[in-house]
N, C-alpha and C positions, 0 to 999 in steps of 0.2 A: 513257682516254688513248690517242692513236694511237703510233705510232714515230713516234721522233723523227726529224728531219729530217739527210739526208745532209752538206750542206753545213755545218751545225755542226759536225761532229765535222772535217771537213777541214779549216776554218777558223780552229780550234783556238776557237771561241766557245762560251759554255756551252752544255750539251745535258743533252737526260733520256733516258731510255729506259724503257722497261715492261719486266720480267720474265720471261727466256723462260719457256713451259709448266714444264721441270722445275724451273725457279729459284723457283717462286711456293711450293713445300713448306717449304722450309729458313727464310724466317724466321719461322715458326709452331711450328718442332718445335726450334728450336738452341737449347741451354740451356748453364752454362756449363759441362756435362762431354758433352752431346751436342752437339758444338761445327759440325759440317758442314764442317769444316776438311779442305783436302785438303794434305799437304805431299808434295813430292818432294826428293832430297838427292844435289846430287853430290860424291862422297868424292873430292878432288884426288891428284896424285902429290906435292904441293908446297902448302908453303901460299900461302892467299888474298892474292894481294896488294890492299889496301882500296880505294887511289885508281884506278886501273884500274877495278877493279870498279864501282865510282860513278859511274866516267862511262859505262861501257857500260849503267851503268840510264838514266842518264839520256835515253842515245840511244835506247835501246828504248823509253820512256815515248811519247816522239816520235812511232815507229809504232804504239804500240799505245795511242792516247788512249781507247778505250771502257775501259780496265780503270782508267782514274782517276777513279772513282767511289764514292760511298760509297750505303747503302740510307737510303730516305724513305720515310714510312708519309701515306699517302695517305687519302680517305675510303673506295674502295673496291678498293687493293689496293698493296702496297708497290710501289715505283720506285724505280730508280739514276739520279743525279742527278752531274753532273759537279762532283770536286771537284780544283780546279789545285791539287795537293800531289805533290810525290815521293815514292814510292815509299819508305817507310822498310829505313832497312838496318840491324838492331842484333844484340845481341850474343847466341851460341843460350844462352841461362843459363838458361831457365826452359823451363816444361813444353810440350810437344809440341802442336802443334794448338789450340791457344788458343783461344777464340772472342774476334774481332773488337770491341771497344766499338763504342756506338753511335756514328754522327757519323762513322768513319776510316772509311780506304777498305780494300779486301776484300783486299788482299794486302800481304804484306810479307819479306823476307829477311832470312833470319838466318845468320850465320856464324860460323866456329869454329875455328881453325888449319887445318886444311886442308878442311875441309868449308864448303860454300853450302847454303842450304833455302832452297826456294822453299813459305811456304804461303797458301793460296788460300780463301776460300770459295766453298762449292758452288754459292751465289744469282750469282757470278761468271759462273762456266764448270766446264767439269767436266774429269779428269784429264787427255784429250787435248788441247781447249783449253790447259790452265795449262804443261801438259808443250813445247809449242810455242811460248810465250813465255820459258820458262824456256831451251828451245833458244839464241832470239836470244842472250837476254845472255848464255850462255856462248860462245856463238860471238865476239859483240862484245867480249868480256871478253880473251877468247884473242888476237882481232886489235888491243886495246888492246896488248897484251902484247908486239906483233911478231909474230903468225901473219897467214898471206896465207890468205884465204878465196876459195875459187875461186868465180868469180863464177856458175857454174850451177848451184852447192848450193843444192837447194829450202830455204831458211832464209828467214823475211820480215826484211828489213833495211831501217835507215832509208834514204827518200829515196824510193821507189815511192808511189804513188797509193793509198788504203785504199780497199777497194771493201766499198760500203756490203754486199753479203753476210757480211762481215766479222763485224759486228753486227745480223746478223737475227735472227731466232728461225726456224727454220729447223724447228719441230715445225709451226708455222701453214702453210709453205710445201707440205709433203706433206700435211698435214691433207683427208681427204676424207670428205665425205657417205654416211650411211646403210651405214654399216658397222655388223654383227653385234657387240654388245660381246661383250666377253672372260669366260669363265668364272671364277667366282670361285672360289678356290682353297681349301685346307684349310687349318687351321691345322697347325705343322710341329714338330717336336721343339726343342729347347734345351738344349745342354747343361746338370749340373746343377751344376757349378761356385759355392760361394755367393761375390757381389759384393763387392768390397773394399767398406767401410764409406765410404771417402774418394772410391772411383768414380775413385781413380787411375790414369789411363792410362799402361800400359807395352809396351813392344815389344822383343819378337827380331825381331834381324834373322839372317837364315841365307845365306851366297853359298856356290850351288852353279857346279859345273862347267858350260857350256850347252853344251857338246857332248857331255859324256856324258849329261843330260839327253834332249839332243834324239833322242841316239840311242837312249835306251830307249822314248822316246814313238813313236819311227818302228820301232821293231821292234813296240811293238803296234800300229801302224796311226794314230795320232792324233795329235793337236797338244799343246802342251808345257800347253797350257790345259784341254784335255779330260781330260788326264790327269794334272794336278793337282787337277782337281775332284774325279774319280773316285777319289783318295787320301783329298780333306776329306769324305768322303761315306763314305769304305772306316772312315775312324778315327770316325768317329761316330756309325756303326755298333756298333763295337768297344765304345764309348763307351756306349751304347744297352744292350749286349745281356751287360755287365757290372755293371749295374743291380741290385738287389736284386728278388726277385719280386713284392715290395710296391709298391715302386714303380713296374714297370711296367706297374699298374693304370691308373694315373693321368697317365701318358706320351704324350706323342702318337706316333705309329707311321710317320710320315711324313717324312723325311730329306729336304731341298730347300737345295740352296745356290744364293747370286744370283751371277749371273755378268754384268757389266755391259758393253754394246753398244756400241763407237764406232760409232754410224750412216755419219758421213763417209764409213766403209769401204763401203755398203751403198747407200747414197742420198747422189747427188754434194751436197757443200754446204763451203762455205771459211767456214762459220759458228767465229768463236773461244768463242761462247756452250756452253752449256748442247748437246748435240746426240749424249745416248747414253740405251738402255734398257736395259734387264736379261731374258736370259732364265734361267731356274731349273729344271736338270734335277734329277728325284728318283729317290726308292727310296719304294716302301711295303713297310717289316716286316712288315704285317698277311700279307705274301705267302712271307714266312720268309727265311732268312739269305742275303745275295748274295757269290757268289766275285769277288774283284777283278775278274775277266775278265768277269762279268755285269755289272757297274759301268761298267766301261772303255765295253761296249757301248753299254748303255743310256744313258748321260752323252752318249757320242758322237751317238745317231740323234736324241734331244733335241734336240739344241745344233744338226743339221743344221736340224730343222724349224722352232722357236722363229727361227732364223733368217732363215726365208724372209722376201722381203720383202710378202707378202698377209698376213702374223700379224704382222707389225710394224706395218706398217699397221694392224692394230688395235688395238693397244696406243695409238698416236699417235691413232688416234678417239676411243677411249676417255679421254685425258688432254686431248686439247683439246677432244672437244668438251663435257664438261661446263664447263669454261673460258667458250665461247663461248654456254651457255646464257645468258638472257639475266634469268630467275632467281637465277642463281647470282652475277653483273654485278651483280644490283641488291643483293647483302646488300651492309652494312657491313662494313668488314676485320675490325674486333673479335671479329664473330661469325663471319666465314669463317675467319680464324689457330683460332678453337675448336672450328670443324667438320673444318678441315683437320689440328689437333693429333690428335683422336679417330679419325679415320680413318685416319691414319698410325700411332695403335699399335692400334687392328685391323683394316687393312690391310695394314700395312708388315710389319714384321720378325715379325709373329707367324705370316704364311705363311713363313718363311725360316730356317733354320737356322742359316747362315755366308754368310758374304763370300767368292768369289774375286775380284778382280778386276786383270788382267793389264795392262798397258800394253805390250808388248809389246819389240822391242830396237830400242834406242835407234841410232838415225844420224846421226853429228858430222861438220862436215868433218874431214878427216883432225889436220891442226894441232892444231884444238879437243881432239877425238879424245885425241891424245898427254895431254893434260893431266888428263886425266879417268882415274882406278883404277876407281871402280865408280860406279853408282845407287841410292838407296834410294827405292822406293815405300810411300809411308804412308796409309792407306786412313781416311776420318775415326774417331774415335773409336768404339765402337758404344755400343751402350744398356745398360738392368740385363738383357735379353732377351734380344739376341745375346751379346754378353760377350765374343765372339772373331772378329776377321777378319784376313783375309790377301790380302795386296798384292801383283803381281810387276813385277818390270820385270829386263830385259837389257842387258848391254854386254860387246861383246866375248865372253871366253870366262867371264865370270861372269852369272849370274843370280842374283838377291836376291829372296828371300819373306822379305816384314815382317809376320809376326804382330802384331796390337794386342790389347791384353786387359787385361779391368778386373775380373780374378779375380785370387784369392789364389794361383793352381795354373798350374801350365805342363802340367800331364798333357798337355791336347788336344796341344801343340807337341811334345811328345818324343815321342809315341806317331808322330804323322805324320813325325818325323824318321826313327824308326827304321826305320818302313816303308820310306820311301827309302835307309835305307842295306839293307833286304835283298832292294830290288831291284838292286841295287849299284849304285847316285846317289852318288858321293864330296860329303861335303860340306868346303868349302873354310875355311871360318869360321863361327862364332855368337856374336852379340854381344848382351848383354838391357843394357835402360836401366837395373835396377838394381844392378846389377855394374862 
């Protein structure tokens, strides 16, 4: 299938689209508790008022016609397929990050006295994507409301022209020839946490201070990201090396958490699709115990170099162009969803420890702004192999890390809380879904 055609989507006439590169994993591996669901949450000062809020989805639908679509399974590779339906808006009562039924379309909101959710699937767009639509409607929500939105706030609102970049796959556009692939990696430790029997997803959420935050991250030299990693990395460690000696027979030695890439920031692209990678700084134990401060480092000169964009560009060769093999074109979906399943559990998360991944702080117009307490970032569900991940996002003077975890144990979460309180990180609140 080629891309679809620009002037359909302007047109508002049906369209398809193909898949970007990283959307083509997720409907082979989502099952209903590894869901690929991304959710975001703005916690109001007030509650939601409904009819407002209805219409500013509406208006948003407007500009952003690519996300109303649902997935088609094709003969040789799933497609989004436009489907003229609203945005459903219902009530948050049931469990977190849902997966999708077949047939609907990939996003929906959900709300709750004074809280909105916006969740997503990942075959969609991915957190910077969804987080940027979810932008609009609280913007349009607010100026439902009676706020004035100054007309030079980068926010996309109805009535502009949708530039087909918009809806590119934006991994084909930097995609280039005869590059080195990537080193394959080791497999990486795993907490040993045993799995709820139910694989029920729960979350803390924790809102810290962001300027006492920021200021201890800039007294050691680094970003509020670097040096969250190097905490999830520091406690699982801890985690690691209070093991029984029996079991660290049979342990892997190797500590690596994913830390996921808005490209945008990297390689110019106004793509709303799919358009981040991961890099994964470690530790190996086999080399003996690391002081925070060797962490901090090491996380940091990583995170500088996985970043370049000559190593990103290989990762992007490596993901499309087995893609554009012409082998790999001709299997059938049936059998590539079963090649693609099996490589993703020993590819995926069995090189990876944990999840950080940051969205970074949020920018409202001011009005909007006013209306909004805090952010929750929810990171999708993880598997029975990671067990634990953590989300961050910013506003104002709080920052929110959302632990997700399908163990019976909070150890990993209080152990990393504690650490932050005796770097002295005040933490402001903690909220778990089952309390």
């Amino acid at each position: 299938m080629a891309d679809s055609k620009p002037q359909n989507i302007q047109s508002n006439k049906p369209f398809w689209l193909t898949l970007d590169n990283a959307a083509k994993i997720f409907p082979a591996i989502a099952t209903k508790t590894v869901t690929a669901v991304i959710r975001m949450t703005a916690v109001l000062k007030e509650p939601l008022k409904l009819e407002p809020f209805r219409r500013a989805v509406l208006q948003a639908e407007k500009r952003y016609p690519y996300f109303l679509v649902r997935l088609r399974r094709g003969f040789f590779w799933y497609y989004l397929e436009h489907l003229p339906q609203h945005i459903p808006i219902l009530a948050d009562d049931k469990e977190c990050s849902r997966k999708f039924s077949h047939g609907e379309l990939l996003l929906r909101f959900l709300v709750w006295h004074n809280s909105v959710s916006l969740e997503v699937s990942h075959t969609l767009t991915d957190g910077a994507g969804a987080f940027e639509f979810f932008k609009t409607v609280l913007t349009l929500y607010s100026k439902e409301c009676g706020a004035t939105i100054p007309q030079d706030f980068p926010v996309k609102l109805p009535g502009n022209d949708i530039p087909k970049e918009e809806y590119e796959d934006s991994y084909k556009r930097y995609f280039k020839e005869d590059i080195p692939p990537i080193v394959k990696r080791t497999k990486a430790f795993h907490v040993p946490f045993p799995v709820e029997l139910s694989h029920r997803f729960k979350r803390m959420n924790v809102i810290l201070s962001m300027e006492n935050i920021k200021k201890v991250s800039k007294e050691k030299g680094v970003s509020i990201t670097v040096y969250l990693v190097a905490v999830y990395l520091y406690v699982l460690q801890d985690i690691f090396e209070k093991l029984k000696p029996i079991k660290l027979l049979t342990r892997q030695k190797i500590l690596r958490v994913q830390v996921p890439i808005n490209l945008r920031n990297i390689l110019p692209s106004k793509t709303m699709r799919n358009f981040s990678l991961f890099v994964m700084p470690e530790i190996d134990l086999r080399l003996g115990h690391y002081s925070f401060e060797e962490i901090l480092k090491t996380v940091y000169h990583q995170m500088q170099l996985e970043t370049d964009e000559k190593l990103l560009n290989k990762n992007i060769a490596r993901n499309v162009g087995s893609e554009k093999s012409i082998y790999v074109r001709s299997i059938p979906l049936f059998i590539k969803s079963l090649i693609l399943k099996l490589k993703f559990n020993s590819l995926g998360t069995s090189q990876y420890s944990g999840v950080v991944t940051n969205l970074g702080k949020v920018k409202l117009p001011p009005e909007t702004g006013n209306m909004v307490d805090h952010f929750i970032l929810t990171a999708p569900p993880p598997n029975k192999l990671l067990k634990i991940s953590c989300a961050v996002i910013g506003f104002n003077d709080k920052l929110t890390l959302s632990f997700g975890n399908i163990t019976a144990s909070w150890e990993f979460e209080d152990k990393f809380l504690n650490f932050l309180k005796s770097q002295n990180i005040s933490i402001k609140a903690i909220e778990k879904d089952n309390e």
